[in-house]
C-alpha positions as CSV (number, residue, x, y, z in Angstrom):
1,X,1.3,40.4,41.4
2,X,3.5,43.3,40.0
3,X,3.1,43.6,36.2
4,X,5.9,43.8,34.3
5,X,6.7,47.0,32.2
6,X,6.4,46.1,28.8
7,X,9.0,47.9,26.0
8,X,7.1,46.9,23.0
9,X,5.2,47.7,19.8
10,X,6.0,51.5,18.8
11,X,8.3,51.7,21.9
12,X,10.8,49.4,20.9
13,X,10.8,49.9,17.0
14,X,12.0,53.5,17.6
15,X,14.7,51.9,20.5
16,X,15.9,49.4,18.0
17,X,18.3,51.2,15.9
18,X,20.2,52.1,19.1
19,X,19.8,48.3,20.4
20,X,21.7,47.4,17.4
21,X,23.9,49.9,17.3
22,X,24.8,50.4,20.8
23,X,23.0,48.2,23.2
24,X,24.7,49.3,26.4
25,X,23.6,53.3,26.0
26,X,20.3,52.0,24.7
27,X,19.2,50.1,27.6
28,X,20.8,52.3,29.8
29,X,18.3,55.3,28.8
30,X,15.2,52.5,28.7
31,X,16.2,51.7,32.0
32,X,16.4,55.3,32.9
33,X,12.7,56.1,31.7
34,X,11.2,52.7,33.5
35,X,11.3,50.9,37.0
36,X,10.7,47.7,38.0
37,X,11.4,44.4,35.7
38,X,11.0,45.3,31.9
39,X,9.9,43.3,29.3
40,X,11.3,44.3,26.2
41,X,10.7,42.3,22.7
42,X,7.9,41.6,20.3
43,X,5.4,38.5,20.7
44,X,7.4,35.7,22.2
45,X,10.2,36.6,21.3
46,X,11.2,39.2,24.3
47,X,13.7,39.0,27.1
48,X,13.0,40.6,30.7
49,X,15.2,43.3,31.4
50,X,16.3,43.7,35.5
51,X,17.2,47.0,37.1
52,X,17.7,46.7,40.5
53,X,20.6,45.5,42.6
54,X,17.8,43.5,45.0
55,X,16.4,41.7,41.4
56,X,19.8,40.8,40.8
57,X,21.1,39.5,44.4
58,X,17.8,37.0,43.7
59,X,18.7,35.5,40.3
60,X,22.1,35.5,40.7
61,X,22.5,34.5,44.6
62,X,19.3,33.7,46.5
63,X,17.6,31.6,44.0
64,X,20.7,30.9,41.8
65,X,19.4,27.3,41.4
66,X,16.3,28.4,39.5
67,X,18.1,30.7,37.4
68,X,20.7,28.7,34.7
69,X,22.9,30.3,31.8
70,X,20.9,28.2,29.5
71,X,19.9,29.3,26.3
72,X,22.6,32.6,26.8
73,X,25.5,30.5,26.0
74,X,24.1,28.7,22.9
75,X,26.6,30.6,20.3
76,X,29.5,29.3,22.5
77,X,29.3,25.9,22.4
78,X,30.9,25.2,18.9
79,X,34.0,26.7,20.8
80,X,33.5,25.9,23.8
81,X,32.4,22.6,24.4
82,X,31.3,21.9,28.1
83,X,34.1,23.7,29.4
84,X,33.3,25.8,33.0
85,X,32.1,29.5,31.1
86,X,29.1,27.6,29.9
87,X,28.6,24.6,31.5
88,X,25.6,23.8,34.0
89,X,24.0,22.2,37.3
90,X,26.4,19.0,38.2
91,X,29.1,19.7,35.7
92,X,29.6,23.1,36.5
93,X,29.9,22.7,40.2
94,X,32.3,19.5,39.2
95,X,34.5,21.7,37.2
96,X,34.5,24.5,39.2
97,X,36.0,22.2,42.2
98,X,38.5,21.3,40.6
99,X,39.6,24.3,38.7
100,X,39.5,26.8,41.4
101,X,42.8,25.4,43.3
102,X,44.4,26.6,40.2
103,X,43.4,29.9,40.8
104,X,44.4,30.5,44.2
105,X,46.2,33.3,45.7
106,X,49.2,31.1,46.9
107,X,50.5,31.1,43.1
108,X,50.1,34.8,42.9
109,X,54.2,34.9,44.1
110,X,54.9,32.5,41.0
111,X,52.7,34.5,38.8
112,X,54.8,37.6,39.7
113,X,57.9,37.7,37.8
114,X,55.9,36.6,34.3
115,X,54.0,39.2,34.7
116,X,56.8,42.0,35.3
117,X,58.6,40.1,32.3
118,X,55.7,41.0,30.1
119,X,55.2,44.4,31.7
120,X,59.1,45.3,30.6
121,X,58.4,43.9,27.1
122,X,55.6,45.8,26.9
123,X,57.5,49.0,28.1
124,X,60.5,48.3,25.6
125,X,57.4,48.9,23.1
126,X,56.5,51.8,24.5
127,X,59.9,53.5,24.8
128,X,60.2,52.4,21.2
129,X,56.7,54.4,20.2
130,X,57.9,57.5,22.9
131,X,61.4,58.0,21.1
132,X,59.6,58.0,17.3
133,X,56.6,59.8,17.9
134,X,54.6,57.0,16.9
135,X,50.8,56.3,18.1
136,X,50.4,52.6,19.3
137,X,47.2,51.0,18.7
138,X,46.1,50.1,22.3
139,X,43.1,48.8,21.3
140,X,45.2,45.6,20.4
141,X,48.4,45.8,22.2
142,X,47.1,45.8,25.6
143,X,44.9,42.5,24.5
144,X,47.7,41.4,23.3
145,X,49.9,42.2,26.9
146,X,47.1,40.4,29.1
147,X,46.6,37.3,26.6
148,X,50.4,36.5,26.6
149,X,50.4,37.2,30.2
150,X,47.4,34.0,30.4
151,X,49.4,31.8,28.5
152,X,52.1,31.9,30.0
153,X,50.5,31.9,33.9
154,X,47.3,29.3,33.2
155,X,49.3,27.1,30.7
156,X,53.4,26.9,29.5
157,X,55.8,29.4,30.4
158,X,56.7,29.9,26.9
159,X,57.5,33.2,25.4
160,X,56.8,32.4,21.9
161,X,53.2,30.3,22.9
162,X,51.1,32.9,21.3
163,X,51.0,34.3,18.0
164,X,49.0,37.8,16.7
165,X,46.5,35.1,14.2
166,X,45.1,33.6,17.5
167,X,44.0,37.0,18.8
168,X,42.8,38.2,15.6
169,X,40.7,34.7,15.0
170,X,39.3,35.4,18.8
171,X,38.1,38.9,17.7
172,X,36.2,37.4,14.7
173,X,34.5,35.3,17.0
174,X,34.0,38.2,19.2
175,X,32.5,40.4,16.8
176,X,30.2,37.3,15.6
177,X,29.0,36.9,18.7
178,X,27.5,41.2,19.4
179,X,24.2,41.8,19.9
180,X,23.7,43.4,16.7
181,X,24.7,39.9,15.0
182,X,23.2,37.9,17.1
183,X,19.8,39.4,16.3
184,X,20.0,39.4,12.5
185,X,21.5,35.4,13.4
186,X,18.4,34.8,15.3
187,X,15.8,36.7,12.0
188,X,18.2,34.7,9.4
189,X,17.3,31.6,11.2
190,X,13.3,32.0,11.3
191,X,13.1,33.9,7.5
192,X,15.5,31.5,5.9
193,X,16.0,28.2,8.2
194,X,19.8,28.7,7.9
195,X,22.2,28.4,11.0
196,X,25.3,29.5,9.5
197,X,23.8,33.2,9.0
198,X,26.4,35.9,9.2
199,X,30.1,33.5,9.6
200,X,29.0,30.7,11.5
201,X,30.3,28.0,9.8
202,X,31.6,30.3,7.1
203,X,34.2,33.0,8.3
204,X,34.0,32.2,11.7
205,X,34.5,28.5,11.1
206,X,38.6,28.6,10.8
207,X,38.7,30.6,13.7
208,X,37.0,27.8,15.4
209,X,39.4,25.1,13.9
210,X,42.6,27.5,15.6
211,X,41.7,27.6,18.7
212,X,41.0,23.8,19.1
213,X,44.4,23.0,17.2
214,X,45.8,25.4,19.6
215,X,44.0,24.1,22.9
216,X,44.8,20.3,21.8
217,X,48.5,21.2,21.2
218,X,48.9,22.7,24.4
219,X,47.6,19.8,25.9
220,X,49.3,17.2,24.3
221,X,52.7,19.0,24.7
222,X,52.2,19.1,27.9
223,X,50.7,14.9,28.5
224,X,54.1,13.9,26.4
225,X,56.1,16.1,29.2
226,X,57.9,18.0,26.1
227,X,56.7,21.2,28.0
228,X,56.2,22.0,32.0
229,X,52.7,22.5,32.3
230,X,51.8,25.7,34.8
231,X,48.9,24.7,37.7
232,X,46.0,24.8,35.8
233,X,47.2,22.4,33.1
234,X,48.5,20.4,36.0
235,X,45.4,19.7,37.5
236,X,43.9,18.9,33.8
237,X,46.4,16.3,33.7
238,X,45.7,15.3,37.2
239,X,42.2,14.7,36.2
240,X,42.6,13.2,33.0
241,X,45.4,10.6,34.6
242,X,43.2,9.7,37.5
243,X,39.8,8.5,34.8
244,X,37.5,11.2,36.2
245,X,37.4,13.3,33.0
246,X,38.2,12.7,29.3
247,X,40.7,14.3,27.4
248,X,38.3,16.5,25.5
249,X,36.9,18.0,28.6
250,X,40.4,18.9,29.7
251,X,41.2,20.2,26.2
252,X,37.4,22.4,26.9
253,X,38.5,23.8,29.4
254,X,42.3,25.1,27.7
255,X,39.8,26.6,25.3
256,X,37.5,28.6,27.6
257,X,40.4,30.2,29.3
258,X,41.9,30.9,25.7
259,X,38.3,32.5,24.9
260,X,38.0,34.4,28.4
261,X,40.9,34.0,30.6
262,X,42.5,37.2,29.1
263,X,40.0,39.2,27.1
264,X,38.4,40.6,30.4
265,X,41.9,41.7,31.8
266,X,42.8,43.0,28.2
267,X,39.7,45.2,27.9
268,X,40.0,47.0,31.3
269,X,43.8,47.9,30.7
270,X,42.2,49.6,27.5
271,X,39.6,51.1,29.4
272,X,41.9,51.7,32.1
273,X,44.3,53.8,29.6
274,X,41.8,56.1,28.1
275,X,40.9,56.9,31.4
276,X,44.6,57.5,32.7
277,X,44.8,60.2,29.3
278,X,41.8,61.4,30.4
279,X,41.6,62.0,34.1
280,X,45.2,63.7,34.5
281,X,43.9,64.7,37.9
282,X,43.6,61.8,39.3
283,X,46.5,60.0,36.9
284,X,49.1,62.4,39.0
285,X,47.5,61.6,42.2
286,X,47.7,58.5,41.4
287,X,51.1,58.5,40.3
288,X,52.7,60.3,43.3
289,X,50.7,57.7,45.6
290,X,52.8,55.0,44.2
291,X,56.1,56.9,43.5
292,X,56.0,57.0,47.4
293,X,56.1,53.6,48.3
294,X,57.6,51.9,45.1
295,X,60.3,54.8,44.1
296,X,59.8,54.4,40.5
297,X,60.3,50.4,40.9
298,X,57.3,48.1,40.2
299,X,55.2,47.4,42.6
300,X,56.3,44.4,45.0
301,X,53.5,41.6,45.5
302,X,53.3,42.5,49.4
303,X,52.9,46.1,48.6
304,X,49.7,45.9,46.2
305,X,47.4,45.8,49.1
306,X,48.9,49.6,50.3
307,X,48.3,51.4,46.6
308,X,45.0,52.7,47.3
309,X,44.9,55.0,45.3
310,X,45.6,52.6,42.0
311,X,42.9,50.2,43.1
312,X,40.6,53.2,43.5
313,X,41.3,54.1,39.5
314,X,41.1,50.3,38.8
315,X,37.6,50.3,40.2
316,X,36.3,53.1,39.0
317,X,37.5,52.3,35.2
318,X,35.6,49.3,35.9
319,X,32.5,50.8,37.4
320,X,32.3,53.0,34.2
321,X,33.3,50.5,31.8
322,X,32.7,46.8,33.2
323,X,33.8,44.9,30.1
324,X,31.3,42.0,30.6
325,X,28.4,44.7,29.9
326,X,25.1,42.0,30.4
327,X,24.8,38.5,31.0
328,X,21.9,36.3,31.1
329,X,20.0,33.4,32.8
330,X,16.9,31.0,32.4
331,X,13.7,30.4,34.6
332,X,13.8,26.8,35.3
333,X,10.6,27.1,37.0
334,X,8.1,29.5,37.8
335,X,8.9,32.4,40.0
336,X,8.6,35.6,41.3
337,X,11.2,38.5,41.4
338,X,10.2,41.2,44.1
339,X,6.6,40.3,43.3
340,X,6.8,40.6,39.4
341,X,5.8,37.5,37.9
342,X,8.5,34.9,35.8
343,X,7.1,32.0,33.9
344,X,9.2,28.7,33.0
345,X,11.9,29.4,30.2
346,X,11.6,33.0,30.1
347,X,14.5,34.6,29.6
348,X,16.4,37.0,32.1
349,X,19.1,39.6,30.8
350,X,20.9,41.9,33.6
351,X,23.5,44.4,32.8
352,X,26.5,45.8,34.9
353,X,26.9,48.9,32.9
354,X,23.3,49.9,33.1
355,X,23.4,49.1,36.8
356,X,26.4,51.0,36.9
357,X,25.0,54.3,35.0
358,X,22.2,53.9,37.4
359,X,21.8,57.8,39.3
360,X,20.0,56.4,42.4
361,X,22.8,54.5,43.0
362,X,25.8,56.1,42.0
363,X,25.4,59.8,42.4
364,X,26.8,61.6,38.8
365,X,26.7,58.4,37.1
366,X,28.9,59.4,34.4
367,X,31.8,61.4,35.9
368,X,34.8,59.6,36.4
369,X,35.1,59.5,40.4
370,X,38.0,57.0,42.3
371,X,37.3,58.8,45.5
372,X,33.6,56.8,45.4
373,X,35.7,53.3,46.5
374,X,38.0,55.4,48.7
375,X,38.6,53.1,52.6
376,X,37.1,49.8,50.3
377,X,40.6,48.0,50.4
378,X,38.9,45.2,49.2
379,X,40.0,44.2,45.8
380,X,36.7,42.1,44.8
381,X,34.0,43.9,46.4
382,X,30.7,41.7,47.8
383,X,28.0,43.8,46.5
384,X,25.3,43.9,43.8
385,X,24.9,47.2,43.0
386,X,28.9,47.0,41.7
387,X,29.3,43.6,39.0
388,X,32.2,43.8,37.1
389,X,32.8,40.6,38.0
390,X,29.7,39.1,38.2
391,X,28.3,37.5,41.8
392,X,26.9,34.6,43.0
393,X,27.9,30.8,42.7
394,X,29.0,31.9,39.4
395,X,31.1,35.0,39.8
396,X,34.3,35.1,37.6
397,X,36.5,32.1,38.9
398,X,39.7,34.6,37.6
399,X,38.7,37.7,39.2
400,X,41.6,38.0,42.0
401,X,44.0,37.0,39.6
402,X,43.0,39.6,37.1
403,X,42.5,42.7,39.4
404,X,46.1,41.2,40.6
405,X,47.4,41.5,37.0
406,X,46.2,45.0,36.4
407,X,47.5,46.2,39.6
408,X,50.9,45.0,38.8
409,X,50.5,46.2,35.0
410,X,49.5,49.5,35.8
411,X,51.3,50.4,39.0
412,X,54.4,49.7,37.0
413,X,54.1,51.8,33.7
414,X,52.2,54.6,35.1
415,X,55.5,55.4,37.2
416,X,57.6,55.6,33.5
417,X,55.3,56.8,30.8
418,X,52.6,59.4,30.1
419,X,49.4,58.8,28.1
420,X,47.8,61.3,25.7
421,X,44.4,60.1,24.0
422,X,43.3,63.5,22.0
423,X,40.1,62.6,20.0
424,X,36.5,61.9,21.3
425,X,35.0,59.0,23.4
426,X,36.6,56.1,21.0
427,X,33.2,54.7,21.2
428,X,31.3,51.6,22.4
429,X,31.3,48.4,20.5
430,X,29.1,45.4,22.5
431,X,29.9,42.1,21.7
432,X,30.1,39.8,24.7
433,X,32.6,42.6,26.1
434,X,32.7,46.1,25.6
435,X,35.1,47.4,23.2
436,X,36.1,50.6,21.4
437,X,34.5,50.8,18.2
438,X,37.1,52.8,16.9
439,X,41.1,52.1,17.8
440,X,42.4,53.7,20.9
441,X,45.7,55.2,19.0
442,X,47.5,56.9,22.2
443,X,50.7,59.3,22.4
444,X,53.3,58.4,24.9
445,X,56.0,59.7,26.7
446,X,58.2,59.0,29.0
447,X,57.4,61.1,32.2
């Protein structure tokens, strides 16, 4: 038996500023220094850390069923009930049946026109912010762009569905929910017994309450037929109607995709346009490349698959920065992970962006390279050394339909408007996405 590397004692007091700081970085340079399967923590209180693409295909794929979300999604469940993103076992596979017709590529065509309707919104903004010489915070408009974009696809084709106090109570659960809070949570709870340390049930708590007003109002608008529900409330009713869920699991499930039906999309576009100000190389390539076949039009639905060169920039922006950084699972039993030992309930914690950063597997790790996915016309590649979307049984139900938004998104603004970002990196900020820590404030012009 292979014995674990242990990140411990002296070790990880002089790493845990950095883990609290910036945990992505942190593990990434742990990871850098060891091999193998880490355990990092004190006592019993320690997580073990993978680092190869083989140790993940295991866990995630060929022993999924031994490996649960479990404890991981504890801090959700106020919000999110026993919707899919944290369900487990029988309910999950139940939900995911049902839900994934929803998501199918055959209402791609329907999604179309919404989303060019918000994309020439959002462009009436930035004409607006070009002519006055004003920097937009992208930080929040982009989020803002992709949530509006959700609501209107998943739930009611309604313009005026969303409001700006929604996405800021989202981002207070966000923050509440990053690893640095989560760890002084966790020390609050065994120093002082108390399990509303740091906003839960405090400042968090109202953010709570909106969300489920919001989700139950969507819902019920919908059951009294005052509004035309889009598929995926359509099959909520469906279920509900037919006796084979309650009401509260359909309402569970409005508020997971409200929690993480947009966030993920709204993240990369932010990524994405740091990157496009950053990489003007590659921007004009990939600018020209779709000039050519959409002559400054956006880009039809049956012409996505032939803009290589965009899904080569979307892929690589997500390579660099894959907004759901580290998720996590739960030995249900004992096992072994390429020989290294795992006992009952120990905790498992892998990481896309550390996987990503990893030099053995992506030559130059941290230069900004499309040409790396170049003849992989695949938009949702199969492979385990590349998770932005997760893998396995429980890969991101909504990962076609995003990559299919920010195609569409930014195949049709990088054809009108240039992007200048002129400070520093804005930053990481993990919560349970990647964000900047400071705002991305972005000049634009028209090109």
């Amino acid at each position: 038996m292979i014995k674990t590397t242990r990140i411990d004692g002296l070790q990880l007091i002089g790493n845990l500023p950095g883990l609290l700081s910036n945990a992505p970085d942190t593990l990434t340079n742990i990871a850098a220094k060891n091999k193998g399967v880490l355990r990092v923590g004190f006592s019993k209180d320690y997580f073990l850390f993978l680092t190869h693409p083989d140790q993940y295909k295991y866990v995630l794929k060929t022993n999924s069923a031994n490996y649960p979300r479990g404890k991981s999604a504890a801090d959700l469940k106020p919000i999110l009930g026993n919707g899919i993103f944290i369900s487990e076992d029988d309910d999950w596979k139940r939900q995911r049946h049902y839900l994934a017709p929803a998501f199918h590529t055959k209402f791609f065509e329907d999604f179309y026109p919404i989303v060019l309707d918000e994309v020439e919104r959002f462009s009436v903004l930035l004409a607006a912010s070009a002519a006055a010489g004003n920097r937009l915070n992208y930080s929040f408009e982009l989020k803002k762009l992709a949530a509006r974009i959700s609501f209107r696809t998943m739930f009611v084709n309604d313009v005026n569905l969303l409001n700006d106090d929604l996405l800021h109570a989202l981002d207070e659960i966000y923050e509440n929910a990053s690893f640095y809070k989560h760890s002084m949570r966790q020390a609050f709870k065994l120093l002082f017994r108390r399990e509303d340390a740091f906003g839960y049930g405090s400042g968090v708590k109202p953010a709570f309450e909106m969300i489920d007003k919001t989700a139950w109002r969507i819902f019920e608008r919908c059951e009294s037929g005052e509004s035309t529900p889009m598929e995926f409330i359509r099959v909520l009713l469906e279920e509900t109607t037919a006796g084979r869920i309650p009401r509260q699991e359909a309402v569970d499930e409005i508020k997971n995709i409200i929690f993480a039906g947009y966030d993920t999309v709204g993240e990369t576009l932010t990524w994405l346009w740091y990157c496009l100000s950053k990489e003007e190389k590659y921007t004009n390539r990939m600018r020209e490349d779709i000039a050519a076949k959409c002559s400054g039009s956006a880009p039809t639905y049956d012409i996505l698959p032939e803009l290589s060169t965009l899904l080569m920039f979307i892929k690589e922006t997500m390579r660099l920065y894959p907004v759901v950084w580290a998720f996590h699972r739960i030995a249900r039993e004992d096992d072994e992970i390429e020989g290294y030992a795992v006992k009952k309930k120990e905790w498992i914690m892998m990481s896309p962006y550390v996987l990503h950063r990893n030099p053995e597997l992506w030559p130059e790790p941290y230069k900004f390279n499309p040409l790396r996915f170049e003849g992989d016309n695949n938009p949702v590649p199969a492979r385990y050394d590349y998770l932005p979307f997760g893998q396995g049984p429980h890969v991101c139900l909504g990962n076609r339909l995003g990559m299919f938004e920010l195609q569409v998104i930014a195949g049709t603004l990088i054809q009108k408007y240039d992007f200048k970002y002129e400070r520093e990196h804005p930053g990481i900020f993990a919560d349970i996405l990647i964000r900047q820590k400071n705002k991305l404030l972005m000049d634009v012009k028209k090109v």
